[in-house]
C-alpha positions in Angstrom: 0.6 -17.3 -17.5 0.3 -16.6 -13.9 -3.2 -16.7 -12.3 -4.7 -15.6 -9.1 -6.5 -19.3 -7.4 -8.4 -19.1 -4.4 -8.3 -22.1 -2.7 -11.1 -23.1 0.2 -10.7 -26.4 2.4 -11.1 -26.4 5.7 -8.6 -29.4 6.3 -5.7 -27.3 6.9 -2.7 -29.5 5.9 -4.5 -30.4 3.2 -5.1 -26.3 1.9 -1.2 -25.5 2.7 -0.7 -28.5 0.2 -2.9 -27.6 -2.6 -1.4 -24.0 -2.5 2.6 -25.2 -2.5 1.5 -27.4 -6.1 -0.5 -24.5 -7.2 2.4 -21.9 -6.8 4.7 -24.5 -8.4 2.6 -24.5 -11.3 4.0 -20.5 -11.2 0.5 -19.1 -10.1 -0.4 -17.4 -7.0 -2.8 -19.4 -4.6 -4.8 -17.6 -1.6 -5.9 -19.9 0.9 -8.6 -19.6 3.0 -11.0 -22.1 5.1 -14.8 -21.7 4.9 -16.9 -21.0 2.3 -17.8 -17.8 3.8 -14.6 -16.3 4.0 -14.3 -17.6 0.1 -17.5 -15.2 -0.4 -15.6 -12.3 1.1 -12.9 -12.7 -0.8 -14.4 -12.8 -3.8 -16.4 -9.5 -3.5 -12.6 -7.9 -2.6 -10.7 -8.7 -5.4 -10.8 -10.4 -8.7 -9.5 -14.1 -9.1 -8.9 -16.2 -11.9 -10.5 -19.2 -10.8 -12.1 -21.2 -7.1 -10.9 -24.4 -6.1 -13.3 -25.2 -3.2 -14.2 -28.6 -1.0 -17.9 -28.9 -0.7 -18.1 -30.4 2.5 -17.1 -27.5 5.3 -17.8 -26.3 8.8 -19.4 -23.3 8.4 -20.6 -22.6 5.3 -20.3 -25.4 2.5 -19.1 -25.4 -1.0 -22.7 -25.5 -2.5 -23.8 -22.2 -0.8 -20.7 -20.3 -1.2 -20.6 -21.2 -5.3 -24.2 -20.1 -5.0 -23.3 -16.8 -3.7 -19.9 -16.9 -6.0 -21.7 -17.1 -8.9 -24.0 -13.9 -7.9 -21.0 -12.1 -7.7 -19.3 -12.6 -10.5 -20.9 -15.3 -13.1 -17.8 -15.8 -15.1 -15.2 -17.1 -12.6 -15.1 -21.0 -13.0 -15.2 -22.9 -9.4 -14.1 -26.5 -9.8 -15.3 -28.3 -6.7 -13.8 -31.0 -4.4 -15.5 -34.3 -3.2 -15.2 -37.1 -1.8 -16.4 -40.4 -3.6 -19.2 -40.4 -1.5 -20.5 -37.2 -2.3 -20.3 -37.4 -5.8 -24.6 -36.2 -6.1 -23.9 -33.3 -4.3 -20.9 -32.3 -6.7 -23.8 -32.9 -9.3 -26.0 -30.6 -8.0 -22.8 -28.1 -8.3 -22.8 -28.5 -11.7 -26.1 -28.1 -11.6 -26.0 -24.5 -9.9 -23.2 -23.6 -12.3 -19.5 -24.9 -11.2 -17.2 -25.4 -14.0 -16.2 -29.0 -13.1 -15.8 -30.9 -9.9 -12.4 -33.6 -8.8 -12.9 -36.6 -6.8 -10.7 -36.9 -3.5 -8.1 -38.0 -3.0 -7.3 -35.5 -6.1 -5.0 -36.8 -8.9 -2.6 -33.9 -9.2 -2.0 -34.2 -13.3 -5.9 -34.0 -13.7 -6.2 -31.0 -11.0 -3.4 -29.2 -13.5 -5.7 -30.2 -17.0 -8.5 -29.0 -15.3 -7.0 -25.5 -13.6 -5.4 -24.8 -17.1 -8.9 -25.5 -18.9 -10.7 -22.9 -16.8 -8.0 -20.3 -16.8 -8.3 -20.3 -20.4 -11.8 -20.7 -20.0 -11.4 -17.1 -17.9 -9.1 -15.6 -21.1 -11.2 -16.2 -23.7 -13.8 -14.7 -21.9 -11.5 -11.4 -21.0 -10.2 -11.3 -24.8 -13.8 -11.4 -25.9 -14.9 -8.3 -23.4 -11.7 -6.7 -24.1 -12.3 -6.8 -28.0 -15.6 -5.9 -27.6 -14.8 -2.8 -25.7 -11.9 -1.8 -28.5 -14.5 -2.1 -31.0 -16.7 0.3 -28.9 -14.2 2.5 -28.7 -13.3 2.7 -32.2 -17.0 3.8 -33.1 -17.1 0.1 -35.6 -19.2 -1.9 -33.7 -18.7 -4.3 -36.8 -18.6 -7.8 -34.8 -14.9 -8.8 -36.2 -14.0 -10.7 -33.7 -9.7 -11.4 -33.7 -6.4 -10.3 -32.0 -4.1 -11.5 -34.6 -1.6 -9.1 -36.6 -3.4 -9.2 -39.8 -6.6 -8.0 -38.2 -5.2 -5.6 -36.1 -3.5 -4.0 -38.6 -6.3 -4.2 -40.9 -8.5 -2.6 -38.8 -6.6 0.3 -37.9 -6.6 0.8 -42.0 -10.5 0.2 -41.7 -10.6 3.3 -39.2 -8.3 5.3 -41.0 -10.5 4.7 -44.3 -13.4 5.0 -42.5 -13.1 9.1 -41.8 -12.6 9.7 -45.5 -14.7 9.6 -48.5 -12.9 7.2 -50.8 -13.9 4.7 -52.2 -12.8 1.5 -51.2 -12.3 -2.3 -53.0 -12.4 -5.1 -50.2 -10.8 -8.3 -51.5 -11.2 -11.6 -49.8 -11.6 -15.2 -50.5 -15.5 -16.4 -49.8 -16.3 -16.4 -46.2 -13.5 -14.5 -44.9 -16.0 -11.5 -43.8 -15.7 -9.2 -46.2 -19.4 -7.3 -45.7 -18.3 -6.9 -41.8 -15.6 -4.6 -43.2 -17.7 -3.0 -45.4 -20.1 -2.3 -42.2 -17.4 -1.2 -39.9 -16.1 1.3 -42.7 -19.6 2.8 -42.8 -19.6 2.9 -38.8 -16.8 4.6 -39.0 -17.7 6.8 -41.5 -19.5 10.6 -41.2 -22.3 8.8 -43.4 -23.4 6.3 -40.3 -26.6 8.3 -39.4 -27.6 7.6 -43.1 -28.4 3.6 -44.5 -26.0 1.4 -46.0 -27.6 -0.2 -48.6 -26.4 -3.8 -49.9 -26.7 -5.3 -53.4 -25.5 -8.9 -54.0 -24.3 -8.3 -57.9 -24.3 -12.5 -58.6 -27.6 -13.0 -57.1 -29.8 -10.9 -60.1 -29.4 -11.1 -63.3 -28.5 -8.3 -65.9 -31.8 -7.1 -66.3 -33.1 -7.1 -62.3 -29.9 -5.6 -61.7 -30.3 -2.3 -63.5 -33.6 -2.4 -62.1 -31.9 -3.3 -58.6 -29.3 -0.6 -58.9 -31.0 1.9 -60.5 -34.7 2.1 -60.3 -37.6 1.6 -63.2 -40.8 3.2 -64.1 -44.5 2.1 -64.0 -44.7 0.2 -66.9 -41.0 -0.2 -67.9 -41.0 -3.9 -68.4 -43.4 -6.5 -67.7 -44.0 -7.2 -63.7 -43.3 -3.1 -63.1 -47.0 -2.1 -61.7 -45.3 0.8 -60.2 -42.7 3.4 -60.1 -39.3 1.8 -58.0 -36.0 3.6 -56.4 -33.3 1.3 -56.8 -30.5 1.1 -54.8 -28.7 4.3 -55.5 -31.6 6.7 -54.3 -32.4 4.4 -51.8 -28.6 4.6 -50.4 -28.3 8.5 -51.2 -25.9 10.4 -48.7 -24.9 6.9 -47.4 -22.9 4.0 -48.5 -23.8 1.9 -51.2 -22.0 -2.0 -50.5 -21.7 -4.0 -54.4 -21.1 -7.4 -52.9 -19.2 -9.9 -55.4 -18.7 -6.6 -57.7 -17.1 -9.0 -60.1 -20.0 -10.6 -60.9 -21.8 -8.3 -62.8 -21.7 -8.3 -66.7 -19.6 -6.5 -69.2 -22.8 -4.4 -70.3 -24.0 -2.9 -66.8 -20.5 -2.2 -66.2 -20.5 0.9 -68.3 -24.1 1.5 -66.8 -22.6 1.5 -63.3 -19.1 3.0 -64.4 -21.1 6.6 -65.4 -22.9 6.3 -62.4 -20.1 6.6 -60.1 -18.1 9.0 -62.1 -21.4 11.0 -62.8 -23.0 10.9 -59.0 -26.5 10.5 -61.4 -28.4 7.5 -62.3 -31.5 7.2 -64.3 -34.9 4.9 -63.8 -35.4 2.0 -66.2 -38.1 3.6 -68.5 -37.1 7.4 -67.9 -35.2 9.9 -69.7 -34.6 12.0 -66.2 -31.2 11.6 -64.8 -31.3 11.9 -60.5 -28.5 13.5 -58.4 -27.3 11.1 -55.3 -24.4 11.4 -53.3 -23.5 7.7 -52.2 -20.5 5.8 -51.1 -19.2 3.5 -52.8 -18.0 0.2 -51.1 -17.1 -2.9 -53.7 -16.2 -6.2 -52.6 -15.2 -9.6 -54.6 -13.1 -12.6 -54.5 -11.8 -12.4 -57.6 -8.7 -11.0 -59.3 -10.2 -8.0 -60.9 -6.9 -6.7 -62.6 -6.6 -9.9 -63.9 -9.9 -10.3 -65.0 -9.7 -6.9 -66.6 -6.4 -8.3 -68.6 -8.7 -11.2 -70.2 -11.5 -8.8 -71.3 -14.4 -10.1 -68.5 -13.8 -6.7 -66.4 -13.8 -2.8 -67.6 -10.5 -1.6 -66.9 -11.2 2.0 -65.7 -14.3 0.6 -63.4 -11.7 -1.6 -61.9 -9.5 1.3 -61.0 -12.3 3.9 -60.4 -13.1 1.4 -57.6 -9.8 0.7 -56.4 -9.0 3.9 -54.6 -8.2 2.1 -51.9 -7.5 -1.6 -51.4 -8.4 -3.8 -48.7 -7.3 -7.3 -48.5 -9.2 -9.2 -45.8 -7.0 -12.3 -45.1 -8.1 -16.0 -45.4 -8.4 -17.6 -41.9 -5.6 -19.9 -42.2 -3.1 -16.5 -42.3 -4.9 -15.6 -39.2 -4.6 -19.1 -37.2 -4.2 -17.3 -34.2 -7.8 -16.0 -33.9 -8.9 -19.7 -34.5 -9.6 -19.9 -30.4 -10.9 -16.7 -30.2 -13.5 -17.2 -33.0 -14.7 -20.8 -32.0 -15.2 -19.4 -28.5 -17.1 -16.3 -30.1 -19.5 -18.7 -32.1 -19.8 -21.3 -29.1 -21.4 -18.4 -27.0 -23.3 -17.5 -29.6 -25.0 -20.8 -30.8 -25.0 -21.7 -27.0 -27.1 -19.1 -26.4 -29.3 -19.3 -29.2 -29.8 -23.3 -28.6 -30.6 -22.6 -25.1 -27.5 -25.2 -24.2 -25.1 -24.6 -21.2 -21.3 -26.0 -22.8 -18.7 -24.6 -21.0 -15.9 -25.0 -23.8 -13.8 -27.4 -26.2 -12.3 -30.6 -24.9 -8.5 -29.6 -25.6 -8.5 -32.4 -28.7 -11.6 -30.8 -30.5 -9.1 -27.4 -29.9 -6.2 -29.2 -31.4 -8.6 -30.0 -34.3 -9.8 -27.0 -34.8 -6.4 -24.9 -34.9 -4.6 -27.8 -37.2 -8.1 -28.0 -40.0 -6.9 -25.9 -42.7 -10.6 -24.0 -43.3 -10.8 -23.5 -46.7 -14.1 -21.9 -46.2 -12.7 -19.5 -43.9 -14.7 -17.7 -41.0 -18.0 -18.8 -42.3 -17.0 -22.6 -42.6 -15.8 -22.7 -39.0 -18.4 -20.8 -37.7 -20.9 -23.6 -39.4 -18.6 -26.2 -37.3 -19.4 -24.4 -34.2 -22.9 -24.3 -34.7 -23.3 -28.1 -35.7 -21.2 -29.3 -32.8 -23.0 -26.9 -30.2 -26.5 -28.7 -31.8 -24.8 -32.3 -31.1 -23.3 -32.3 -28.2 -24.8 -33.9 -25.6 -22.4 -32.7 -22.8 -20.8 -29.6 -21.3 -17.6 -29.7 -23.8 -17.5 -29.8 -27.3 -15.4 -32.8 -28.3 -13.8 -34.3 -31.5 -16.7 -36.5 -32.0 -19.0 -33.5 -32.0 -17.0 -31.8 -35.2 -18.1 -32.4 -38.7 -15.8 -35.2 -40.1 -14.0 -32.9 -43.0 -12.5 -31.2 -39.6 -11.3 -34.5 -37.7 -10.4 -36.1 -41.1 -12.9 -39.5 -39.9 -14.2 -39.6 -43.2 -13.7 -37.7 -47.0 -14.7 -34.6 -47.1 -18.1 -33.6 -49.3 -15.8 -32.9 -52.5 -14.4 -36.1 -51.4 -17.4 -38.5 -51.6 -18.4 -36.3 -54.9 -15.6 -37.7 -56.7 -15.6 -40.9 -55.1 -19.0 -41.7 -56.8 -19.7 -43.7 -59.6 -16.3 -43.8 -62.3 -13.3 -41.9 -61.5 -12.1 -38.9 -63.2 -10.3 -39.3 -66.2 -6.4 -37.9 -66.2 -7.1 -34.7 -67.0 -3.1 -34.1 -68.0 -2.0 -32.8 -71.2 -5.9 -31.5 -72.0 -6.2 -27.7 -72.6 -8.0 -25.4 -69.3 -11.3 -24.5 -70.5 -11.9 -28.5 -71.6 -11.0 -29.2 -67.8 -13.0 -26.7 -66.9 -16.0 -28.0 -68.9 -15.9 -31.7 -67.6 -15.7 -30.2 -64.2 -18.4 -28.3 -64.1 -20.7 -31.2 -66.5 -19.4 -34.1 -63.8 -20.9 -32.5 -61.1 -24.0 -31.4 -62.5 -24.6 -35.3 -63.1 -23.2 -35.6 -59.6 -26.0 -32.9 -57.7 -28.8 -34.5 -60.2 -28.8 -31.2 -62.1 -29.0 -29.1 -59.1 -27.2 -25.8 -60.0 -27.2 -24.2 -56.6 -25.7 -27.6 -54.8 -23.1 -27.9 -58.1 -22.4 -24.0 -57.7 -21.4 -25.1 -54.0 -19.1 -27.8 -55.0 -17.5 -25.8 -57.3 -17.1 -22.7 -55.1 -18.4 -20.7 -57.0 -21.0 -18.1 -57.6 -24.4 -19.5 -59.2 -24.4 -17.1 -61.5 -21.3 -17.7 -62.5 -22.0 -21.4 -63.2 -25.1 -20.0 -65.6 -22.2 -18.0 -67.5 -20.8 -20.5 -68.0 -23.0 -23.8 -68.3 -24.0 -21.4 -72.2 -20.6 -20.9 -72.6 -19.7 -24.6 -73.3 -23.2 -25.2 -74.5 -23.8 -27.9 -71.6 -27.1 -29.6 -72.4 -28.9 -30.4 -68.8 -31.6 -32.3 -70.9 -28.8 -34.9 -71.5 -26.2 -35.0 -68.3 -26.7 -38.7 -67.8 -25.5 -39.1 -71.6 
């Protein structure tokens, strides 16, 4: 990529040097000789980057970045210095320089470093750029990513978005799949009116009727007083069933009538109330398949899937890997009250080469840690958690590492697999459903399903 560089020295042979290498490098240099005419410059026209001496005639390199930087924040200065200057090159960091080169400059690190800010300076446009698309396309949902996938998908997500279907978003867990859901509503003639969100494996069969639905004073022990559930609550908007999949067989007939209806009725009450609602469903499981073993009602399935989404994992959208961390980086930066300027170009490598099984959410977790750690201005492979940099076994790892080892699980039927799996690590965590529900990857209500299915005793794990 070909970037505008201004380059300020006042040594004059020295300037006509630096901007010969810089155009070989295939970018296009404009020299100039005191800081002052640098600050000119700047205010004229847009460059990608400063590379300015600190020491100069007229006005020095610590002014003029002072002055740069009130003009336009974003463009990175890397300064030049002399070895016995190196404190004043500090205090340019200090002010807000994006690195600083010791003279006399070793060209290969003058290239590492140009290259670091100009895709410093991208990362920064692609984010601003994005942004604005989103603005434009009335979403405002926060999905952050230039890849195909994405920008396919979200031109389906606008084209959704003006009608009133309804729509089944399908993703693995942490791919994002509640952003959708928001940008559809965004998008949507329903915006001025609430989206409403229900997470279906978070309540069990009883709160969720009451959760979806509503219940009278008096309907069941706790009620003290008359409650709108969800449906009311979300009428002539959008009503969002996270992990839809979850819920059981019995209050899917409940919720089935509902959306065919457009009526629910109160827990306790004979009255049946009108609501006009959206529905937006969203899981990560098969539910065709799941309706072909019995666990899910076939004509819910297809009542909800007028219109598919599939929201892809982030390994089929590597490309947006850069993108993202720099997104979260800002973000946590921010938040932390930290000043990092970036990735070291190995914590990149490891970033874009980790396979993320926990999609979106897992690196954005990364991001966070390493922006707590770091003690420096660049995030670097010591600063990433050690599943990522491969330093050390990852937490399913060390699970299975402790105490005996499996036994060979070959030639033993599914569900018995299944079983010793899920009774392993519940001796592993202590017990600890939510933390064994994490291991497994799956839902903690689904672990409850299933801890009565096989009749696991937790009385007796050690056993």
């Amino acid at each position: 990529m070909s970037a505008s560089i201004l380059v300020v020295d006042d040594d004059k042979a020295h300037l006509s040097m630096l901007c010969t290498i810089i155009s070989g490098w295939g970018h296009k240099p404009e020299g100039v000789e005191d800081g002052g005419d640098a600050i000119e410059k700047v205010h004229e026209a847009p460059f990608d980057a400063v590379l300015m001496d600190v020491r100069m005639a007229k006005v020095g390199g610590i002014e003029a970045l002072s002055r740069i930087k009130e003009i336009n924040p974003a463009i990175p200065v890397i300064i030049m210095t002399a070895y016995s200057s190196v404190d004043t090159a500090v205090e340019a960091m200090k002010i807000g320089a994006y690195d600083y080169l010791t003279k006399p400059l070793n060209f290969d690190e003058l290239k590492l470093t140009l290259e670091r800010a100009l895709e410093h300076m991208t990362l920064i446009k692609e984010n601003r750029s994005l942004k604005e698309q989103i603005s434009e396309d009335g979403q405002g949902s926060g999905i952050i990513g230039r890849s195909q996938p994405i920008k396919e998908l979200l031109d389906m997500v606008k084209t959704v978005a003006a009608t009133e279907a309804t729509v089944l978003i399908n993703g693995e867990s942490g791919t994002g799949k509640e952003l959708f859901a928001k940008a559809i509503h965004t998008g949507s003639n329903r915006s001025d009116s609430p989206l409403v969100t229900v997470n279906c494996a978070a309540l069990t069969e009883t709160l969720l009727e009451s959760e979806l639905f509503g219940h009278e004073k008096g309907a069941f022990t706790g009620a003290d007083r008359k409650r709108d559930g969800r449906f009311v609550q979300a009428d002539g908007g959008t009503l969002f069933l996270d992990e839809v999949g979850e819920i059981p067989m019995p209050m899917q007939s409940k919720l089935l009538r509902a959306i065919q209806e457009g009526e629910v009725q109160r827990v306790g009450s004979d009255k049946a109330l009108n609501v006009d609602v959206r529905i937006i469903a969203a899981t990560n499981r098969d539910l065709l398949e799941e309706s072909k073993k019995g666990n899910f009602r076939e004509d819910l399935y297809y009542r909800l899937n007028v219109v598919s989404l599939k929201i892809p994992s982030l390994a089929e959208r590597s490309e947006d890997i850069p993108l993202l961390a720099s997104h979260f980086l800002a973000k946590y930066a921010q938040r932390n009250r930290k000043k990092i300027k970036g990735f070291t170009p190995g914590a990149m490598d490891r970033l874009n080469r980790y396979s993320w099984p926990g999609n979106v959410r897992e690196l954005e977790n990364a991001v966070e840690r390493a922006v707590i750690l770091t003690a420096g201005e660049y995030i670097s492979e010591k600063d990433l958690p050690p599943a990522i940099t491969g330093d050390s076994p990852t937490v399913q790892e060390e699970e299975i590492q402790v105490g005996e080892a499996f036994p060979s699980m070959g030639g033993k039927p599914l569900h018995e697999v299944e079983k010793i799996a899920i009774r392993d690590t519940l001796v592993r965590t202590g017990g600890n459903k939510s933390e064994a529900a994490k291991i497994l990857n799956i839902t903690r209500t689904t672990l409850d399903n299933k801890i009565k299915k096989y009749s696991i005793d937790l009385h007796h794990l050690e056993e």
